[in-house]
C-alpha positions as a printed Julia matrix, in Angstrom:
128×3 Matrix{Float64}:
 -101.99  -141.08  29.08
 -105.0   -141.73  31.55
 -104.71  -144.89  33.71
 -108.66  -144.61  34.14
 -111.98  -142.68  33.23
 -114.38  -141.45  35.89
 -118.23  -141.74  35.07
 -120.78  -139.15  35.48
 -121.96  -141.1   38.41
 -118.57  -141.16  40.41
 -118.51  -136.68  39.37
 -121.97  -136.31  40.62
 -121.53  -138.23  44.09
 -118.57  -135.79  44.66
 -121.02  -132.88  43.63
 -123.62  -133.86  46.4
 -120.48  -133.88  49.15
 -120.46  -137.49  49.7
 -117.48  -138.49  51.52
 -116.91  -141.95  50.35
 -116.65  -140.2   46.83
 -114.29  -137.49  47.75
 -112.44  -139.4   49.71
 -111.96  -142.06  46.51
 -111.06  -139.11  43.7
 -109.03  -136.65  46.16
 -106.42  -139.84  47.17
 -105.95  -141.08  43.39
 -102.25  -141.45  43.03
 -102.28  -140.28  39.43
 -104.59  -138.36  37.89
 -107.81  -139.96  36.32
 -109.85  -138.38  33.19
 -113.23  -137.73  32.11
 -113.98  -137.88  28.65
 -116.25  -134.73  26.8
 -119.21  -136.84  27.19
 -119.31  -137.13  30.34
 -118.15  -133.03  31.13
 -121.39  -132.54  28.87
 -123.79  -134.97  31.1
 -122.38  -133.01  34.08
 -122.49  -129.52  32.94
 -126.15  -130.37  31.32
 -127.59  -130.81  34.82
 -125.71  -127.99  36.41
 -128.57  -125.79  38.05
 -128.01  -122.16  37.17
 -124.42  -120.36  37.01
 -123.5   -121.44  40.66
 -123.96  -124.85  39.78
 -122.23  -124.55  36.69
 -119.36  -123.1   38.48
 -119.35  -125.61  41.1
 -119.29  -128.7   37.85
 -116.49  -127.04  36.18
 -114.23  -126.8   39.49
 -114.9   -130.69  40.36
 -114.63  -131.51  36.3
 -111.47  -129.84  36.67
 -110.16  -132.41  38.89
 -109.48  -134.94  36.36
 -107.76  -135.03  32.88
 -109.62  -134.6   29.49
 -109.55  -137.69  27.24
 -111.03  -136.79  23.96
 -112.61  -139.32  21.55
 -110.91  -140.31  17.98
 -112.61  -141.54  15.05
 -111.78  -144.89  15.79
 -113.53  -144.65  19.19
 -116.5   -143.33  16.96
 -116.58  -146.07  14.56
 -116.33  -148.29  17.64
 -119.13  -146.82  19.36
 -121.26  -147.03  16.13
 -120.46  -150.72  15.48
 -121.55  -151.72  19.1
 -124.86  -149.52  18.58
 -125.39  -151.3   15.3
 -125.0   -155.02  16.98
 -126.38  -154.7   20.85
 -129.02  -151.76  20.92
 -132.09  -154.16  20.44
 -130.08  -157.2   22.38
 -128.49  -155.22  25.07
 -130.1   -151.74  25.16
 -127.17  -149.97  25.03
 -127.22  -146.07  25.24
 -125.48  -143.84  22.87
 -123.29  -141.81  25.97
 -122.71  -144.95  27.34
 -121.19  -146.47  23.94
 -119.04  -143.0   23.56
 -117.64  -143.51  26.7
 -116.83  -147.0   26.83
 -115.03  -146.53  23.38
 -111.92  -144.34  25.31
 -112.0   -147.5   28.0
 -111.88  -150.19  24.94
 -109.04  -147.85  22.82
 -106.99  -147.86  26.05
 -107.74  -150.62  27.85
 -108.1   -148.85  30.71
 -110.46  -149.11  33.22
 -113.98  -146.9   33.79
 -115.16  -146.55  37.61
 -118.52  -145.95  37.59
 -121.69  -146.84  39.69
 -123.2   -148.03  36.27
 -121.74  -151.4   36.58
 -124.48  -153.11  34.8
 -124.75  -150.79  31.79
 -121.0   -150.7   31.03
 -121.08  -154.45  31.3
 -123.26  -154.84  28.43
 -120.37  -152.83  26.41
 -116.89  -153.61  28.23
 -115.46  -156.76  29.64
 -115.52  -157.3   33.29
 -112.35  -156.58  34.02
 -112.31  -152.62  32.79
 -115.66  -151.87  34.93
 -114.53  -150.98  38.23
 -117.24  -149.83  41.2
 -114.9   -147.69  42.91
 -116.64  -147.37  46.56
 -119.09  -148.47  48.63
């Protein structure tokens, strides 16, 4: 079982070689994990075969933690109470579902978004 999910942000600073991010996900103690949206957000802006490559060798990196239907219905009750209020966005809601389910922790440089979904203590801005 994960003890944390990486965001899309935290995978695509380690895609453009910044240090501070490699530095962070290459000295984890235990293995982190992405969840399926996020390996599709990645692989969706992946220029070309090369870059695709490159996404799946850094997605590789971490663990996959799939969604259940219970992190569906989840996802869909916080879209049906906080999209007007909080302007919530459906990947966002997917992925903070695996973080609620698990109380576990998502680092991410999307602090305020996940906020609006997760309390304070599971949104963690790993560097920087």
């Amino acid at each position: 079982m994960t003890v944390g999910i990486v965001d899309t942000t935290v995978i695509l600073h380690y895609f453009r070689k910044d240090s501070t991010a490699q530095a962070w996900v290459e000295n984890q103690p235990i293995p982190l994990s992405v969840t399926p949206i996020t390996w599709l957000e990645v692989m969706h802006g992946a220029a070309g075969k090369s870059g695709q490559k490159t996404c799946k060798s850094i997605l590789g990196l971490f663990e996959m933690e799939f969604l259940t239907a219970s992190d569906m219905q989840w996802a869909m009750d916080q879209m049906d109470a906080y999209r007007l209020s909080r302007g919530i966005d459906v990947n966002d809601c997917l992925i903070a579902s695996v973080c609620h389910r698990l109380s576990v922790p998502i680092y991410t440089h999307n602090t305020k978004d996940f906020l609006r979904l997760l309390p304070a203590e599971l949104v963690i801005k790993p560097y920087w």
